[in-house]
N, C-alpha and C positions, 0 to 999 in steps of 0.2 A: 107702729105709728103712735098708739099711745104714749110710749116710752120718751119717744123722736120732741112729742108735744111737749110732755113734763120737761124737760132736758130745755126746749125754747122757751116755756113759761119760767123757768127756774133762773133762765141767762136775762128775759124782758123783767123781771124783778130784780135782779142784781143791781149790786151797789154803783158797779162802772154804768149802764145803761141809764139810771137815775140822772147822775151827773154829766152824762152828755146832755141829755135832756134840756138839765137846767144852763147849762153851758148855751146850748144854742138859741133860747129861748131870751135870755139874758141877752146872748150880742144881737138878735133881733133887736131888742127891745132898745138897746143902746144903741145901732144904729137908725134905728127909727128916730128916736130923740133926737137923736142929736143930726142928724142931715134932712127928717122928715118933715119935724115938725120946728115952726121957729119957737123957740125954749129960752134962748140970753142963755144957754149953758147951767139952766136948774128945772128941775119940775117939782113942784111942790115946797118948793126950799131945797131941794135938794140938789146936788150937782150931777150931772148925765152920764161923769162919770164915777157915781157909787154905783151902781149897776154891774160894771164890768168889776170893779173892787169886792164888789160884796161875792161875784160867783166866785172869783179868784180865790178869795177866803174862804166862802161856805166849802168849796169845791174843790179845791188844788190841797187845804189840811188833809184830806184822810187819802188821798193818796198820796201826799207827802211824807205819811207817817208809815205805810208801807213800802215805801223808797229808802225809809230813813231802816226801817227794819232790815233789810239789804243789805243796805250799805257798812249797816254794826256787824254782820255778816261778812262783809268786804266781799260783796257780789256785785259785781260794777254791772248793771242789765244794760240793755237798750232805754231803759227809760230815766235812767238819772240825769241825762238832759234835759228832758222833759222837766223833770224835775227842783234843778238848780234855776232852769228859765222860769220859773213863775213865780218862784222864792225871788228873782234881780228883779224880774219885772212888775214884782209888789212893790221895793225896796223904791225902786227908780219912779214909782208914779206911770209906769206904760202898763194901764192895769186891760187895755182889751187886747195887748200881746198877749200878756197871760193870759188870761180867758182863751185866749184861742189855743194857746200849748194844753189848758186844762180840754176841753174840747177834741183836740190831736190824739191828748193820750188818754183820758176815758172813751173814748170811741174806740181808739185802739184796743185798749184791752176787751172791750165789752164783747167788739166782732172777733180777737180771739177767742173770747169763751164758749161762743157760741159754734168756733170750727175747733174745741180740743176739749170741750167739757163731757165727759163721760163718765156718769154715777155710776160705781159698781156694782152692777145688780145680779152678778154670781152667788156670792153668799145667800143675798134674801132669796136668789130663787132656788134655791138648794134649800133654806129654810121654809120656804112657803109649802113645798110638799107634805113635811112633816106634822102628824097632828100633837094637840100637846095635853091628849089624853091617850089613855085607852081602857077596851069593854072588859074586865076583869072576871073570869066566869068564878063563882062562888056559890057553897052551897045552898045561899039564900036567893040567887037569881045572878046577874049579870049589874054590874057596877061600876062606874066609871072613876078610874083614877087618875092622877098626872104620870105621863109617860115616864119620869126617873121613880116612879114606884113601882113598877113593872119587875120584878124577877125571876129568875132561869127559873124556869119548870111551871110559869102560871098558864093557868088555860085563858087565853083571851079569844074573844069573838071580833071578825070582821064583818059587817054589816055590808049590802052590796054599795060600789063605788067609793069607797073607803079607802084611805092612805094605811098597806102596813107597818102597824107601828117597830115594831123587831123583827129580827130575824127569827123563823121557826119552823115550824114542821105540821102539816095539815093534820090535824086528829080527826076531824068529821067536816061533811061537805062537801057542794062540789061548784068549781064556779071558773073565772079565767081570770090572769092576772096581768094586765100591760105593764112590763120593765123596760119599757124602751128608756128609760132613761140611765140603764146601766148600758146598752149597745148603742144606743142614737138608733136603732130599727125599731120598726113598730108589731114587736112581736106581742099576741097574746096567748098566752099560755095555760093551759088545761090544770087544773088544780085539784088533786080527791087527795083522798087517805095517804098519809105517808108522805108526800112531794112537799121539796122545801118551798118556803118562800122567804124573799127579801123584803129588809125596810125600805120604806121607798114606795114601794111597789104597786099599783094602784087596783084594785079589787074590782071584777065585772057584775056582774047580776046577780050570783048568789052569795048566802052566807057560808062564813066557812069560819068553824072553829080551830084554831093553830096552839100548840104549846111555845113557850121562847124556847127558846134555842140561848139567848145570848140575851141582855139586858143592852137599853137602849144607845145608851154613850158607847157601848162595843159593838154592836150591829156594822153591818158592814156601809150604810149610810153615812152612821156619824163616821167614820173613820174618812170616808171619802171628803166627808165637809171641814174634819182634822185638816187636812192635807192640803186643801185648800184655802180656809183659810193662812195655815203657812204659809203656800206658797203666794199670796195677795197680800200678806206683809212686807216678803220677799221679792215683791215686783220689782225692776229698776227705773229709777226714778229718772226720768228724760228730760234732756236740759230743749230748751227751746234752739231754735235752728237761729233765730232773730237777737237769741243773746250769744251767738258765739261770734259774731258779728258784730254786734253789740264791744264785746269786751273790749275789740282791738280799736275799735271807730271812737266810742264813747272818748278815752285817756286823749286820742289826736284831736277832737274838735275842743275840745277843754284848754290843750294846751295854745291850740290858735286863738281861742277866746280871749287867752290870759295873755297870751304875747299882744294882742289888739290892742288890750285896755293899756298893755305897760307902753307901747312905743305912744300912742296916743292920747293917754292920759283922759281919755273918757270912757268910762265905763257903760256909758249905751251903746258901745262898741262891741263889749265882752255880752248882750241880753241881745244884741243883733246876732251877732255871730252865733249863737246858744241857739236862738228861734230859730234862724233857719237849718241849723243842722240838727234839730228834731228829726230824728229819726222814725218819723211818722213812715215810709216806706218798711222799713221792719215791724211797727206796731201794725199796718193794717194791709202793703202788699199780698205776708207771707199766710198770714190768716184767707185773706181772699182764694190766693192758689191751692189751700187746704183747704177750702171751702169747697172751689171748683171742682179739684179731684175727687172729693167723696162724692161730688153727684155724678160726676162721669164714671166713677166704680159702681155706682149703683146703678147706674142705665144698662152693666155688662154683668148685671147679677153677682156683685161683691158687694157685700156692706160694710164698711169702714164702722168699725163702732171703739176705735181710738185711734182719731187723728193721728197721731205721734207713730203711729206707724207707717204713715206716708214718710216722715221725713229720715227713719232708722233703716229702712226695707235694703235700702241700695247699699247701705253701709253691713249687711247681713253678711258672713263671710262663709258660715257653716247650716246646711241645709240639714232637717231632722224629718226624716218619713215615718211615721205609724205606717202598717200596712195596709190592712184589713178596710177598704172604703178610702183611703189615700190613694193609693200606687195598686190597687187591686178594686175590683166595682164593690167587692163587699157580699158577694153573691154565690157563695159556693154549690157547686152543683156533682150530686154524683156520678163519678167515670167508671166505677166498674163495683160490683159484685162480687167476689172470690167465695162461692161456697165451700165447707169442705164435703168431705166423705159424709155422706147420710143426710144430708141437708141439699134443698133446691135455693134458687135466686129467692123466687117468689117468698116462700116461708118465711128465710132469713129477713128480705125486707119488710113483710108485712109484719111479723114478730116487733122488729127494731121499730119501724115506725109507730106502729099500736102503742108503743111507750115512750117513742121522742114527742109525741103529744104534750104530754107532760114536763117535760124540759126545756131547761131555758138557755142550752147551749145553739149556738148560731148552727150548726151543722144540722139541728132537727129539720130545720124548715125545708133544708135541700133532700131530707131524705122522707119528710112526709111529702113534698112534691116528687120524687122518685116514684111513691109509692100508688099518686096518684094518678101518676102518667100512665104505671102497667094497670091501673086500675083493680087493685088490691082491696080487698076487703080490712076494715082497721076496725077492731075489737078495743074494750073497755078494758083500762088498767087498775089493779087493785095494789095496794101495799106499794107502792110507791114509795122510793126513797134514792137522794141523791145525794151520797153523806161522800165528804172529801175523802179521798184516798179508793175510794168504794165501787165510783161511776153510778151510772144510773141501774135502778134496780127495778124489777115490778113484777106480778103477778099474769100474766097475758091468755087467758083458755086454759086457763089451770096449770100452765106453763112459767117454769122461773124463766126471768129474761134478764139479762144482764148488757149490759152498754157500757166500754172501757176502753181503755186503750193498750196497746201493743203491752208498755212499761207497767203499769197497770198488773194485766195479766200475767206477765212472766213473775210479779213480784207475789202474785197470790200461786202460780205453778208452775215452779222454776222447770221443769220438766217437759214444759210444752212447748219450747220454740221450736221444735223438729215440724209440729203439726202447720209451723203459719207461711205463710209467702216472704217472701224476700221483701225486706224492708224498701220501700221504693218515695220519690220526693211525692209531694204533695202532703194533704191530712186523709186522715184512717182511722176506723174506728174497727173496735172489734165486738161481735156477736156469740152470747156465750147464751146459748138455749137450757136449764134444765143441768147445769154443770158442764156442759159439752161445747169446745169451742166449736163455732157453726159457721162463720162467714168475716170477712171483714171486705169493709165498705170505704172506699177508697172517696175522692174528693178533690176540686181543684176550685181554688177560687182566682178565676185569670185574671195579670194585669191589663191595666188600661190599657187601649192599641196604641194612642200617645205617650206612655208610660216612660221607653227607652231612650227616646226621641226627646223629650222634655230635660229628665235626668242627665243627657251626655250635653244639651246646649246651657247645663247651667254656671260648668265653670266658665267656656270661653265669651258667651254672651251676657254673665251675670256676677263673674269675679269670686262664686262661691268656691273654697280654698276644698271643701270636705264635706260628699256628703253620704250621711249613714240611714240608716234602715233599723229602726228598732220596734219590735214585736213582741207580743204576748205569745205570741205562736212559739211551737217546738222548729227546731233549728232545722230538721230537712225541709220544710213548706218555706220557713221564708231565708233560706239560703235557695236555693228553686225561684224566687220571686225574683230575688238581688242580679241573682244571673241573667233570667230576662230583660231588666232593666239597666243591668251596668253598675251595679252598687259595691262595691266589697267590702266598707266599714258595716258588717253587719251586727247586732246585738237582740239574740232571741231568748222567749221565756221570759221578759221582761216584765213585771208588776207594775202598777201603777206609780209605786215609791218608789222603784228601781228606774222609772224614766224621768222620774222628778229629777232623780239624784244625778244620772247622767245629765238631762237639759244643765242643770244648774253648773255642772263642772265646766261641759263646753263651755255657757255664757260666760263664764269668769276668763275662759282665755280669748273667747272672738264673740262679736254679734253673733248671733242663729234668731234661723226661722223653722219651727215647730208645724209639719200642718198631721192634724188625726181630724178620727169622727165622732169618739164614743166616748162617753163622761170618764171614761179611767182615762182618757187622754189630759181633761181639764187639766189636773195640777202640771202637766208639763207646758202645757198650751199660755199658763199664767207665767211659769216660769223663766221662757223662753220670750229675748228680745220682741218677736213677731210671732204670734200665735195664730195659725190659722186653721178655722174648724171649717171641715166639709160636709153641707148639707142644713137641713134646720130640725132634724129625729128629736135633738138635746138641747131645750133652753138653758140647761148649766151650760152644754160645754159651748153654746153660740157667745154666754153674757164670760165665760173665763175668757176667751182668742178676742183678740185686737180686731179681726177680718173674720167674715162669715162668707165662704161661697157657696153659693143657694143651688148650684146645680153641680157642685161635686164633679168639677173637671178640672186640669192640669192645663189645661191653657189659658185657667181664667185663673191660675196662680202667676200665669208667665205676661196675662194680663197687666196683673195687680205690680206684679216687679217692674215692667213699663211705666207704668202709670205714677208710682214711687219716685222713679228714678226722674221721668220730666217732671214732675211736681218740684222736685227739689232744684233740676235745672232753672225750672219759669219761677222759682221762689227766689231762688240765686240770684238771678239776669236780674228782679224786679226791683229787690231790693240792695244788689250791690250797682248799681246803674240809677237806684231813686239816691243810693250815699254820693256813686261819683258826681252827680249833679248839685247836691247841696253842698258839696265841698266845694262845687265853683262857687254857688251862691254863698260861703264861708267867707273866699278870700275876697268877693265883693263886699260883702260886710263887712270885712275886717279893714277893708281902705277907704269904707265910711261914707259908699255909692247908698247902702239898703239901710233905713232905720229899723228896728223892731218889727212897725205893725206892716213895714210892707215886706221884712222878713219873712210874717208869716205868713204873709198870702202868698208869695212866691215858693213855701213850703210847699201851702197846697195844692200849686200848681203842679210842682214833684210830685208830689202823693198821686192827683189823676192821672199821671201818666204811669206810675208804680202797677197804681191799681188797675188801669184799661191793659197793661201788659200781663199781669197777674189771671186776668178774666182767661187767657190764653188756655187754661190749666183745664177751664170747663167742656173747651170743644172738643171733639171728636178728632181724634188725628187719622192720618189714614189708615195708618193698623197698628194695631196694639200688642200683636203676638211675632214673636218670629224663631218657637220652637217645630 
C-alpha cells in the first residue's frame, strides 16, 4: 500500500495533473465571465478572452515541446493532434478550443500515468538488504569498516538480526539464519561451527563469528544484483497500444484537415476538423480499461504491478515454467528410505536430519519433517560444513555424517555403484555414516492437480506456439514432472545466468511469459516480455515480474491471460469506436456544419461514451478461467 500511495502522490504532483488543473480552472473562470457575469467582454481592462489565451500558452508550451521532441524523432503518437490543434487554435484567435484540447491531452496523459506508472523498485530492494558496513574482528577488539574493505580471510562479527555482509563460514556461535530470499520460503536455518552462510542473509538471536569466504562485490548477493541489474537495462521497452493506433489515424485526420482548408479556403476548417478528431478516446479510454483491469486482477489476488503487461500478455507466444512452486507446490516430501546392510530407517534418518538442521537445501525441511513424523530423537551438529563439490558434512554423536548425492559419491568412490539402488525419477539424497554408504532418501515434489490441465489448454485456448520447462533441478525430477504435465521442451540444471540466457534468446524470436517463485528466477522474470512471480516469500522477485499471484495457482495465471486478453478487446472496441465516431464528426467539420468550440464539446461527448464503455473492463464477467 505504501508503495501503491507514493506511485499516486508522485502521478497527483506531476507535471500533466498540474496542467489539467489549470486548464479547467481557467475555462471555469472564462466561462463564468463571459456567460455569468455581464463584463462588456473585459474585466479589469482586460478581455475574457485572455484567460483562455494565457492557459493556452502557459499550458499547451511544455507539452508542445515534448511533442515537438517526438516528432524530431519522427514518432507520429496519438497526440500530435492534440498538438498541432492548440498551435491553429492560438494562431486563429479560437483560444477556449485550445484550452479545451490542452485540457483533452493533459488529462489524458496524467490518467495514463497513473494506470502504467511503475518505479522500479527491484534494485533498491535488493540494495536495501545490504549493510554498508561490517564488524571487523581485530586484535584490538571489533571495528567497523565499509563493506568493500572487507577481505578473504577476515573474521567478522554478526550481531543478532543483522544483514550478512559476505559470504562465509561460521567460526564461533550459534544462532539461525532466514534466506528466504534466496528460495521465496521462509526457511530458518540452524548456524554453529563450520556451516556456511550467505550475503544476504538475515541473522536470528545470536551472535555469530564467520570468516569471508569471498569479498563483497563477489559474494553471491552481488552477483545476483549484477545480473539484475543487466537484465532491467535490458527490459523491452513497450510501445503503448494507443500509439499504434495512433500512427495510422493521426497521417488520415491530418490529411482530411488539409484537404478541408484547400477546397474551402478557411482554415477554421483545418482547427475544426483537428479538434474534433482529438484523439482523446486513446489518451483517456485505454488508460481507463488499464485501470479497470488491474483492480479486477486484484479482487482475483493478482497484482498488476506493470500495466503494460495487460496489453503484451495475449500477444505472448511462448510460455516459460520454473518448476519448483510454479508447476509443482514447492513442497517436497519423503517416499522412501533405502537402508543399506548394517544400517536401519530410523538411524539413517535421524543421522541426516540431525544435520539438515543446518542446511539451506530445500529438501532439509522434508526430511526434518520426516524425522518428526517417526518421532526421532535429533542431536547437536558440530564441524559443520557445506563446501561445493563436498555436500554437507558434520559431526553427529561422535559420528561423521555426510549428505550428497548419487554423482557426488561415485565421483569421491568410483567403486561403489554396485552398493546403491537403481537410479529411479524423482530427487535423492545419499547418507554416507562414518565413511560407509548407509541410506538413500528418495523425494517427490508433486505437481499441481491442475498442472496438466492448464499446460495442454494453453495452446488451443491461448495461441501459445511453445511451451518449455526449465529447472535448477537434475534432469530425471524434472523430466518426471514434464511428463506429468505434458511438457517436452524441457531444460534441467539450469543456473540462474543460464535462464536469463535462454529467456532472452526466446524473447528475441516471439513474446514469452516467464512465471517462477525464487529470486534466482528474478533476472529471467525481468527479462521475459511478462514475468510472473508466484507467491509474496521474495520482495525482489515480486518488484522484478510485471504480475505478482498472491496464492500461487495456475488458474489465476489463466485468469490473468483472460483478463489481458478482454482488457485489450474493451480497449480496442473503446478506442477504435471513440475514432469511427470522430471521423464522422471529421467529415462534419470539414463541410463547415461544426466550428472549433463546438468541435470540442462534441469530442467530449465521444470521449463519455469511450470512457462508460472502457468502465466495462472493471466488472466481474461471468468466469474468468476456462482451464
Amino acid at each position: 500500500m505504501t508503495r501503491l500511495w507514493s506511485a499516486f502522490l508522485a502521478v497527483v504532483r506531476s507535471r500533466e495533473v498540474t496542467i489539467a488543473v489549470i486548464a479547467l480552472v481557467g475555462i471555469g473562470l472564462h466561462l463564468i465571465l463571459r456567460f455569468g457575469i455581464e463584463t462588456s467582454g473585459t474585466v479589469l481592462g482586460f478581455p475574457t478572452d485572455a484567460i483562455p489565451l494565457f492557459v493556452a500558452l502557459a499550458c499547451g508550451i511544455p507539452l508542445l515541446l515534448d511533442l515537438a521532441r517526438h516528432l524530431a524523432r519522427l514518432e507520429f503518437s496519438s497526440d500530435l493532434l492534440a498538438g498541432i490543434s492548440i498551435v491553429t487554435s492560438v494562431v486563429l484567435g479560437e483560444y477556449l478550443a485550445g484550452t479545451l484540447v490542452v485540457l483533452m491531452l493533459s488529462g489524458g496523459q496524467a490518467l495514463e500515468a497513473y494506470a502504467v506508472r511503475r518505479a522500479s523498485f527491484a534494485l533498491e530492494a535488493l540494495a536495501r538488504r545490504m549493510p554498508s558496513s561490517a564488524h571487523r574482528k581485530t586484535d584490538s577488539g571489533v571495528v567497523d569498516v565499509p563493506l568493500a574493505e572487507v577481505a578473504v580471510g577476515d573474521s567478522l562479527v554478526i550481531f543478532p538480526h543483522e544483514t550478512c555482509p559476505v559470504d562465509g563460514v561460521v567460526l564461533d556461535g550459534r544462532s539461525t539464519m532466514n534466506e528466504a530470499y534466496l528460495t521465496g520460503e521462509p526457511y530458518l536455518l540452524p548456524k554453529a561451527a563450520g556451516a556456511a552462510v550467505l550475503s544476504g542473509a538475515i541473522n536470528g538471536d545470536g551472535a555469530l563469528t564467520i570468516r569471508a569466504e569471498k569479498t563483497a562485490i563477489d559474494s553471491r548477493y552481488a552477483k545476483i544484483m549484477q545480473v539484475m541489474r543487466e537484465s532491467e537495462q535490458r527490459r523491452p521497452q513497450l510501445r503503448r497500444l494507443g500509439d499504434q493506433i495512433g500512427a495510422v489515424y493521426t497521417p488520415l485526420a491530418i490529411g482530411i484537415a488539409l484537404l478541408a482548408w484547400g477546397v474551402s479556403g478557411d482554415p477554421l476548417r483545418f482547427l475544426a476538423v483537428l479538434v474534433v478528431a482529438t484523439p482523446c478516446p486513446l489518451l483517456i479510454a485505454i488508460p481507463v480499461a488499464i485501470i479497470g483491469s488491474v483492480s479486477l486482477a486484484a479482487r482475483r489476488g493478482i497484482i498488476i504491478k506493470d500495466p503494460a503487461v495487460l496489453e503484451k500478455i495475449d500477444t505472448c507466444r511462448v510460455a516459460i515454467f520454473d518448476k519448483t512452486g510454479t508447476l509443482t507446490y514447492g513442497q517436497p516430501k519423503v517416499t522412501e528410505i533405502l537402508a543399506a546392510t548394517g544400517f536401519t530407517r530410523e538411524e539413517s534418518l535421524a543421522a541426516v536430519a540431525s544435520l539438515e538442521r543446518y542446511s539451506r537445501h530445500p529438501l532439509a525441511t522434508a526430511i526434518i519433517d520426516a524425522a518428526t513424523e517417526a518421532n526421532l530423537r535429533l542431536d547437536d551438529a558440530s564441524e559443520v560444513s557445506e563446501r561445493p563439490g563436498e555436500g554437507l558434512r558434520g559431526m553427529i554423536g561422535g559420528r561423521a555424517v555426510q549428505v550428497t548425492s548419487r554423482k557426488k559419491l561415485l565421483r569421491q568412490s568410483p567403486g561403489s555403484e554396485g552398493s546403491l539402488p537403481p537410479l529411479s525419477g524423482g530427487l535423492e539424497c545419499l547418507v554416507i555414516i562414518d565413511s560407509r554408504y548407509a541410506a538413500t532418501v528418495r523425494f517427490r515434489d508433486e505437481p499441481r492437480t491442475e498442472g496438466h490441465s492448464f499446460v495442454r489448454h494453453l495452446k488451443p485456448q491461448h495461441g501459445f506456439n511453445r511451451v518449455l520447462l526449465v529447472s535448477g533441478d537434475r534432469e530425471t525430477e524434472v523430466q518426471y514432472l514434464a511428463e506429468k504435465v505434458g511438457i517436452t521442451e524441457v531444460y534441467a540444471s539450469q543456473s540462474p545466468e543460464q535462464k536469463l540466457a535462454l529467456v532472452r534468446e526466446e524473447t528475441k524470436a516471439a513474446n514469452t511469459v516467464f512465471m517462477g517463485d525464487g529470486i534466482n528466477d528474478a533476472p529471467a522474470l525481468t527479462a521475459a516480455t511478462v514475468g510472473i512471480a508466484f507467491g509474496k516469500g521474495s520482495d525482489v522477485t515480486a518488484e522484478a515480474a510485471g504480475v505478482v499471484i498472491l496464492d500461487s495457482s495456475l488458474e489465476r495465471v489463466d485468469e490473468l491471460l483472460h483478463i489481458g486478453r478482454r482488457m485489450r478487446r474493451i480497449a480496442l472496441q473503446s478506442a477504435i469506436g471513440g475514432m469511427g465516431l470522430s471521423l464522422v464528426g471529421v467529415v462534419i467539420a470539414a463541410a463547415g456544419y461544426l466550428p472549433p468550440v463546438a468541435g470540442a464539446i462534441a469530442q467530449e461527448v465521444i470521449d463519455v461514451l469511450a470512457v462508460l464503455n472502457a468502465l466495462r473492463a472493471a466488472m466481474t464477467p461471468r468466469t474468468l478461467s476456462d482451464c
